[in-house]
C-alpha positions as CSV (number, residue, x, y, z in Angstrom):
1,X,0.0,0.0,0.0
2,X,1.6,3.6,-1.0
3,X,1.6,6.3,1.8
4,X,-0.8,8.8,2.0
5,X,0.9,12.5,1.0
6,X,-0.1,15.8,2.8
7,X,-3.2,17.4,2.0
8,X,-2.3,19.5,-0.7
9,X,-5.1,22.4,0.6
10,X,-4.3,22.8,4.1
11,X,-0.7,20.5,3.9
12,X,-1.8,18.7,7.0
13,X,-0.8,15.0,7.6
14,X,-3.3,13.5,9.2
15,X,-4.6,12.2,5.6
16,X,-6.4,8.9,4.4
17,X,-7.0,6.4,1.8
18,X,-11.2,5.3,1.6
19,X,-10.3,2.9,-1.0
20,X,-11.2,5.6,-3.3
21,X,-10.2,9.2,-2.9
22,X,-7.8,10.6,-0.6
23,X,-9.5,12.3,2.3
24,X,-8.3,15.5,5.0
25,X,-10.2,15.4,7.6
26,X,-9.1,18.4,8.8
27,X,-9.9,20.6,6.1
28,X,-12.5,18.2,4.6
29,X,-10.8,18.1,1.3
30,X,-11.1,15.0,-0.7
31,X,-8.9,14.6,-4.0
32,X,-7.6,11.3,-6.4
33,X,-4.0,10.1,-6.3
34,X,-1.5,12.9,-7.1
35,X,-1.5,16.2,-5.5
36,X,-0.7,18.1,-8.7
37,X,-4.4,17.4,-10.0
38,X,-5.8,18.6,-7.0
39,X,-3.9,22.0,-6.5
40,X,-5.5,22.7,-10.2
41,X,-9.2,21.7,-9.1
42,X,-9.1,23.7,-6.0
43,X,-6.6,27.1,-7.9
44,X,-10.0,27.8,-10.2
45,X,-11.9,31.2,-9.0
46,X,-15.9,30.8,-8.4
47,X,-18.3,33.4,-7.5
48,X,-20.9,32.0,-5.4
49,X,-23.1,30.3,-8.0
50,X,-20.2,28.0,-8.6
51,X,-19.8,30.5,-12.1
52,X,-15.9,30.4,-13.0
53,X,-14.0,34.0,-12.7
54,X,-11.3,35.4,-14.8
55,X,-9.7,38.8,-14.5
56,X,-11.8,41.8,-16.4
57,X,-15.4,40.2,-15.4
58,X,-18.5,42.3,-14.0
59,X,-19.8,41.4,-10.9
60,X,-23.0,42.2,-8.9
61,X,-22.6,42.3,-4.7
62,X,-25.2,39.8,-3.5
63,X,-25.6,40.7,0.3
64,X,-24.6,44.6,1.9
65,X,-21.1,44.6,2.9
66,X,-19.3,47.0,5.7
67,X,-16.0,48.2,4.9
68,X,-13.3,47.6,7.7
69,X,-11.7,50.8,8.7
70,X,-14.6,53.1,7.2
71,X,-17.7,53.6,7.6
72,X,-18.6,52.8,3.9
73,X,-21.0,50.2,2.3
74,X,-21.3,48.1,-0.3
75,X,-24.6,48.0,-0.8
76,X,-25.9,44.6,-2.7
77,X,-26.6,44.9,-6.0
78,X,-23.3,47.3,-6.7
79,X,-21.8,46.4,-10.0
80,X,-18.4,45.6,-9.8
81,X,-16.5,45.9,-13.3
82,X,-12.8,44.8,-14.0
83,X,-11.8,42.4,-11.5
84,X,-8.8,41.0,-10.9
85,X,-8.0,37.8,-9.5
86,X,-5.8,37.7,-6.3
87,X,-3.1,34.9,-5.5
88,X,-6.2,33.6,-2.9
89,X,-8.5,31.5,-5.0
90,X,-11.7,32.9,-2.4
91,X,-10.8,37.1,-3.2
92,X,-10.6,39.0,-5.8
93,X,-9.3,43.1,-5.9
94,X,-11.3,45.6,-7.5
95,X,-12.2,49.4,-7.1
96,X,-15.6,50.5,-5.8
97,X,-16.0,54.3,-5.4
98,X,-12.1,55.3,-6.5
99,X,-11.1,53.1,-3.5
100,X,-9.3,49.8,-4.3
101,X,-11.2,46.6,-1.8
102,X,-10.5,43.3,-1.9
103,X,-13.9,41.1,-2.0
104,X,-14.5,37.5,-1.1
105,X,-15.8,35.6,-3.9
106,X,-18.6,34.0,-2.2
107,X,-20.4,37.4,-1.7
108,X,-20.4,37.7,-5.9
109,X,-22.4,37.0,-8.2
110,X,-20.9,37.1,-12.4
């Protein structure tokens, strides 16, 4: 039997082998053999319809969001043009108002 490699979302060790899928149950990631495969599955941008992202889309805010350090808000249904995808798979940078804000994906809808 081969040895079960690090989780290759959270690198944990405490990994196993279900007979079919490799499974962290830390992080609740599940993912086949080699950990190259599964870096790419997980490294793809969604909004939070599952709808894939790429830099220069337009976005729509899908709940009213407060702005740490100000005393702005995003209101929901503010139309976000250009994004840009960050090195984090779950934000993306873009500029509401002349102010540059990094937004978490799962509060956008393409």
């Amino acid at each position: 039997m081969s040895e079960v490699s690090n989780c290759p979302k959270c690198n944990m060790d405490n990994t196993y082998f279900d007979g079919v899928l490799n499974i962290c149950p830390d992080c609740a990631f599940e993912w086949n053999g080699d950990a190259e495969t599964a870096e790419e599955v997980d490294a793809i941008c969604k909004d939070s319809n599952g709808a894939e992202l790429v830099d220069g889309d337009a976005v729509t805010v899908i709940k009213d969001l407060k702005v740490k350090g100000s005393s702005m808000v995003i209101k929901r249904g503010t139309k976000v043009k250009s994004i840009r995808l960050t090195d984090n798979v779950d934000e993306v940078d873009c500029r509401i108002d002349g102010s540059g804000i990094v937004l978490k994906t799962c509060f956008l809808k393409k």
